[in-house]
C-alpha positions as CSV (number, residue, x, y, z in Angstrom):
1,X,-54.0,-9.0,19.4
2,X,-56.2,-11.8,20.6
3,X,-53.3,-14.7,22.2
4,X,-56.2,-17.1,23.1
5,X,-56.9,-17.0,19.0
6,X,-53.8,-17.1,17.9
7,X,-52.6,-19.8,20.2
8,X,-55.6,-21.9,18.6
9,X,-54.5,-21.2,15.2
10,X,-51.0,-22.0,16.3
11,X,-52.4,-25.6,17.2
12,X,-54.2,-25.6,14.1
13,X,-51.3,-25.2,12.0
14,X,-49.2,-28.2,13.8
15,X,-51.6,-30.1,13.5
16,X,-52.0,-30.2,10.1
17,X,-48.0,-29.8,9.9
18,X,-47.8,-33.8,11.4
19,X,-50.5,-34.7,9.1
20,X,-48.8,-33.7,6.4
21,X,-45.6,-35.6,7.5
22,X,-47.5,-38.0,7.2
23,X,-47.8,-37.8,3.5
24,X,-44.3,-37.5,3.1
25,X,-43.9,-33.6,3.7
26,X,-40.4,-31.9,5.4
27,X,-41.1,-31.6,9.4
28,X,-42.4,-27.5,9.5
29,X,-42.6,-27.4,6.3
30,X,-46.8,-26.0,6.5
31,X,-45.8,-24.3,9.6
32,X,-43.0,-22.3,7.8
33,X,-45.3,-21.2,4.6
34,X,-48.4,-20.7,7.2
35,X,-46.2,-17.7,8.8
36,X,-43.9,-16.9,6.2
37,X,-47.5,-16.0,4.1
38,X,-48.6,-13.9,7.3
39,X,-45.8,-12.1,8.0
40,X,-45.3,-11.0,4.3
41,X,-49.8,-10.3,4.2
42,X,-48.6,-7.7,7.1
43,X,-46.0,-6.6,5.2
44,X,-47.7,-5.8,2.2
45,X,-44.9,-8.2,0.7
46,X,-45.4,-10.6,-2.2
47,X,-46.4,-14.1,-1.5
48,X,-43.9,-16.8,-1.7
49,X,-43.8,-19.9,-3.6
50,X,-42.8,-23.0,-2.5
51,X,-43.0,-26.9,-3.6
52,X,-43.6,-29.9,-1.9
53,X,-43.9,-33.8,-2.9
54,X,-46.8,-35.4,-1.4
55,X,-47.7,-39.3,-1.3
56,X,-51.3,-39.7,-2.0
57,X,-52.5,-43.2,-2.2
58,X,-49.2,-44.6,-3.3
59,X,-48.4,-42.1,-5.6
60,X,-46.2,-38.7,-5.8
61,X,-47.3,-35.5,-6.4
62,X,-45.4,-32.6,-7.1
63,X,-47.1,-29.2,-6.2
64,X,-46.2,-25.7,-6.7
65,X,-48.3,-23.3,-3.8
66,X,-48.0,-20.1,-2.3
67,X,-49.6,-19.9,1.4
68,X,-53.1,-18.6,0.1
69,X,-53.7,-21.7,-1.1
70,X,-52.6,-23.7,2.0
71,X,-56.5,-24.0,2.9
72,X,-57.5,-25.5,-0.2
73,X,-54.6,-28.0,0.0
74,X,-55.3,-29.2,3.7
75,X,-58.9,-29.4,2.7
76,X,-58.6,-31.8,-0.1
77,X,-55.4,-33.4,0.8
78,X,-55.8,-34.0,4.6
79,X,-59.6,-34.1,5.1
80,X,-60.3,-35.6,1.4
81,X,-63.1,-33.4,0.0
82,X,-63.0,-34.9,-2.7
83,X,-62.9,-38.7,-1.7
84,X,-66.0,-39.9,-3.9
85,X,-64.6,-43.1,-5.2
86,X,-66.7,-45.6,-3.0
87,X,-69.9,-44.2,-3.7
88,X,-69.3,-43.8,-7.0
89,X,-69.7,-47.3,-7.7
90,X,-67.9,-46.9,-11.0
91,X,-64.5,-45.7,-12.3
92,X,-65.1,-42.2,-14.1
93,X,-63.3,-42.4,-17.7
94,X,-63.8,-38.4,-18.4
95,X,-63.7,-36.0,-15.1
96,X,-64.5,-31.9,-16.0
97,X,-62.9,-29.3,-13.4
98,X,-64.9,-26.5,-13.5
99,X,-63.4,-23.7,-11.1
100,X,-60.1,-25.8,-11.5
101,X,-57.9,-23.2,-9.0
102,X,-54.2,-24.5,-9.4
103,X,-55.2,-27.6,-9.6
104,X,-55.2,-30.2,-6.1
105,X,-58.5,-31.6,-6.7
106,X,-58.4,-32.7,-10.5
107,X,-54.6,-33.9,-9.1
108,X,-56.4,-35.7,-6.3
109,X,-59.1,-37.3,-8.4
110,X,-56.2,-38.4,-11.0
111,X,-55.1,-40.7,-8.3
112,X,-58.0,-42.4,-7.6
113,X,-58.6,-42.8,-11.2
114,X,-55.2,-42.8,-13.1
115,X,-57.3,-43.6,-16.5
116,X,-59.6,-41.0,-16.4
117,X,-59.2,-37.9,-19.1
118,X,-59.2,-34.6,-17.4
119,X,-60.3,-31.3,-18.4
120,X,-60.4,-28.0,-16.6
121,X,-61.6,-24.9,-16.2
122,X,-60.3,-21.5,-14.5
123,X,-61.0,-18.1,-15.3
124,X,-58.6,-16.6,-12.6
125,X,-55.8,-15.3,-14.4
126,X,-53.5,-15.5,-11.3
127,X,-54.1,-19.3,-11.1
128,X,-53.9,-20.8,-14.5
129,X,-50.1,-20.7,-14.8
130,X,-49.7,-22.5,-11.5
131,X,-52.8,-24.5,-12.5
132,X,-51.0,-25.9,-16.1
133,X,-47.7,-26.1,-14.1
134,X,-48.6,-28.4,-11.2
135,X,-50.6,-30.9,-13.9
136,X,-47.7,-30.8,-16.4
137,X,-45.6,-31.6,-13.0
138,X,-47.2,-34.6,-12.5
139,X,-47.9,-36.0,-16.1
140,X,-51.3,-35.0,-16.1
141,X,-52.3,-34.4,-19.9
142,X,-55.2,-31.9,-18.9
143,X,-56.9,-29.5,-21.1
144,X,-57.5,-26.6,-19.6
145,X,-60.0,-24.1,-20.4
146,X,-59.0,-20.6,-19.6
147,X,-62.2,-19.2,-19.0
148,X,-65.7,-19.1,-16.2
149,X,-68.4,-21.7,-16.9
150,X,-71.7,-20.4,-16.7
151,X,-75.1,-20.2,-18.6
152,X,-74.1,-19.0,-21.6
153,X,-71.0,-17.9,-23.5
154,X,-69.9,-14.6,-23.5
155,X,-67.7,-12.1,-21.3
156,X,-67.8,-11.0,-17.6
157,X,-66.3,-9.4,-14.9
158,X,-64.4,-11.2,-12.5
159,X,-64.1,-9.8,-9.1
160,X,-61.4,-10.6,-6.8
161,X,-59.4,-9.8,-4.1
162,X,-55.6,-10.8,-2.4
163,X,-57.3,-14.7,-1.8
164,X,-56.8,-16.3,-5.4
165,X,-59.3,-19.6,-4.3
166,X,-62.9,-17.0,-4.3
167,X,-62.7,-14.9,-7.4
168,X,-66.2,-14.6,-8.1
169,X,-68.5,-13.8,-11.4
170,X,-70.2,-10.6,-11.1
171,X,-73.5,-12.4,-11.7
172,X,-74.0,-13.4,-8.2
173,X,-72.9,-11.5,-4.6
174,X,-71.0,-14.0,-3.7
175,X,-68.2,-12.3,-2.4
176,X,-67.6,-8.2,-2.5
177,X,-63.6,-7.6,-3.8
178,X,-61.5,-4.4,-4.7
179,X,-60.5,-5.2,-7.9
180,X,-62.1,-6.9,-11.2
181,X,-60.9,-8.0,-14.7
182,X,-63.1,-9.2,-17.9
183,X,-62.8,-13.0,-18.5
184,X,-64.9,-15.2,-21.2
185,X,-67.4,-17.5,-20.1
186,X,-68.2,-20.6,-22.0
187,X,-70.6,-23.4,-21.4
188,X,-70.1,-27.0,-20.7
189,X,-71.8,-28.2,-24.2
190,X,-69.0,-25.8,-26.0
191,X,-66.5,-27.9,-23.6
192,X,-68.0,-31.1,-24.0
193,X,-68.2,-30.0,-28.1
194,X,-64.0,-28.8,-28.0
195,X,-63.1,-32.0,-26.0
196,X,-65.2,-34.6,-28.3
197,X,-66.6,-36.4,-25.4
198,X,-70.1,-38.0,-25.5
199,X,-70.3,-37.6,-21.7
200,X,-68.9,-36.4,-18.4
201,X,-68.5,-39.0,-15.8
202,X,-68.0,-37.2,-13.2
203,X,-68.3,-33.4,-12.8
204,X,-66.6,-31.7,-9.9
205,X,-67.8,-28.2,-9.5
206,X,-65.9,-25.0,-7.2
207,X,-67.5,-21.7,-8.8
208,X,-67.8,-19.9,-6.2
209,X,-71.4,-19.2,-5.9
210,X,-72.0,-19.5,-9.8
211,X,-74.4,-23.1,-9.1
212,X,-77.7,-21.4,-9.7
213,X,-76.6,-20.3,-12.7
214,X,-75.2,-23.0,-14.2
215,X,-77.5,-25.4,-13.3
216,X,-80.7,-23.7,-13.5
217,X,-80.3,-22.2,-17.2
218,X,-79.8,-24.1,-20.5
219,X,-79.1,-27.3,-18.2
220,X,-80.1,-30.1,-20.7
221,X,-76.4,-31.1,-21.1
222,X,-76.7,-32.8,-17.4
223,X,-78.4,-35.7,-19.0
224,X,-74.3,-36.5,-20.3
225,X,-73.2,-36.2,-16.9
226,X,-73.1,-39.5,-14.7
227,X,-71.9,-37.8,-10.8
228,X,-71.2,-34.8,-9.7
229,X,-69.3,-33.3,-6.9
230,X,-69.2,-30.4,-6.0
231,X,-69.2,-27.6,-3.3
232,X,-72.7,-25.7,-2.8
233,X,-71.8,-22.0,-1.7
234,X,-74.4,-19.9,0.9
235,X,-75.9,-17.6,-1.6
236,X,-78.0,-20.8,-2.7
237,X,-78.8,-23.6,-0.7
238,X,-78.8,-27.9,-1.3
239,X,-82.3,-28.0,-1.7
240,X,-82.4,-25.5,-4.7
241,X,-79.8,-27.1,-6.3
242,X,-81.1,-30.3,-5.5
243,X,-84.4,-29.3,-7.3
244,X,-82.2,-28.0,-10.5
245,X,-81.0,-31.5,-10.8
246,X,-83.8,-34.0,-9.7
247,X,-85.4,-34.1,-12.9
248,X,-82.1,-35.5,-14.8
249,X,-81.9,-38.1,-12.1
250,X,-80.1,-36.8,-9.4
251,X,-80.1,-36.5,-6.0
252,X,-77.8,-34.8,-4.0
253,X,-76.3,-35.7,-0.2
254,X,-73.7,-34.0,2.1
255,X,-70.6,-35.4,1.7
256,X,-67.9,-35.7,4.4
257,X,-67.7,-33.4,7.2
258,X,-64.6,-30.9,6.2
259,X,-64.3,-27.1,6.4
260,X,-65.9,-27.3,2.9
261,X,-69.8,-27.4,1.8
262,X,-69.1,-30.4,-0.4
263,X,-72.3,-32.2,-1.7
264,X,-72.2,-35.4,-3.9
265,X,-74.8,-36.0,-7.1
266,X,-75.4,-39.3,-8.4
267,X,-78.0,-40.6,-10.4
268,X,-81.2,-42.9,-9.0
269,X,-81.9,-44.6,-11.9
């Protein structure tokens, strides 16, 4: 047992505990599901569940989580991954979730657009109950897309492990897991085709190591899109991806400085 490491982690967590009294969670509320998911991981226990109300730019939010999930939530809830609307420089009317998890960042995005239509997609099967169940929640009239977006439309296997926010396709190494299941994979022009929308304004993208794929095959549907945002994982790199997308008028730039790759697209012309 390492007590320097797990005194910082200690620190960590109350940390984020007071920053997320400050958006209206209980006092120990984090702490309490941070441990209470560690103990039972030790255990070999199932995970618990737990809600919470948040209040995110003036509005509340109802969310359903279990503690694997508690990274994802500080990520986009305390350090604002997802953030975009000043550079944007325009108010997106359609918004596409592809790698939607349970749902905080197509949640957070509805508050900084509360017009916006929202689609999403998640092939986990472990998330997409949780995922339909925090937008319904919070009157968010999603569709959602049980499926991977990639490429091409077919089937694959997806690989995963006890952390339900990195399944992974078995198309690219980004992650090795124990366990796999078969899920379909469609495209965005059969989602854009389904929806009946003309165009996505802004695409946010968490696929765990799936960019080269999607954007480097098949990729004339990003003339529709107007921004994206989206996180670029280490088995490519920004400057590949940034070359996928420079000759639909795009040009990609960090964005923020969280515990998350997250790169923002938007167009130069």
């Amino acid at each position: 047992m390492n007590i320097a490491r797990s005194l910082q982690v200690f620190q960590k967590v109350l940390k984020e505990d007071r920053q997320f009294r400050a958006l209206g969670c209980p006092p120990g509320w984090f702490v309490r599901l941070h441990y209470h998911g560690r103990l039972n991981d030790r255990l070999g226990r199932p995970q618990p569940w737990s809600e919470v109300d948040l209040n995110v730019a003036g509005r509340n939010l109802h969310l359903s989580l279990a503690p694997p999930y508690l990274e994802g939530l500080a990520g986009i809830f305390i350090e604002r991954e997802y953030d975009c609307a000043a550079l944007l420089g325009f108010a997106p009317k359609t918004i596409l979730d592809l790698g939607a998890n349970i749902g905080f960042a197509s949640l957070y995005l509805s508050t900084l657009f509360p017009q916006a239509s929202i689609a999403t997609v998640e092939p986990d099967p472990r998330n997409v109950h949780p995922l339909k169940r925090n937008l319904q929640f919070n009157g968010v009239n999603a569709t959602t897309f049980e499926a991977a977006a990639g490429s091409g439309e077919g089937t694959l296997q997806l690989r995963f492990g006890d952390d339900p926010m990195c399944s992974s396709l078995e198309t690219n190494d980004m992650h090795v897991h124990p366990s796999a299941t078969s899920v379909a994979v469609t495209t965005v022009p059969a989602i854009l085709a389904k929806l009946g929308w003309s165009q996505i304004d802004l695409l946010k993208v968490d696929i765990e190591g799936g960019e080269d794929d999607l954007f480097s095959k098949n990729a004339d549907w990003l003339s529709k899109v107007r921004a994206i945002i989206m996180e670029i994982h280490p088995n490519t790199t920004p400057e590949r991806i940034g070359g996928y997308l420079a000759p639909y008028g795009f040009k990609v730039n960090r964005f923020g400085s969280g515990r998350e790759p997250v790169y923002i697209a938007t167009r130069q012309n």
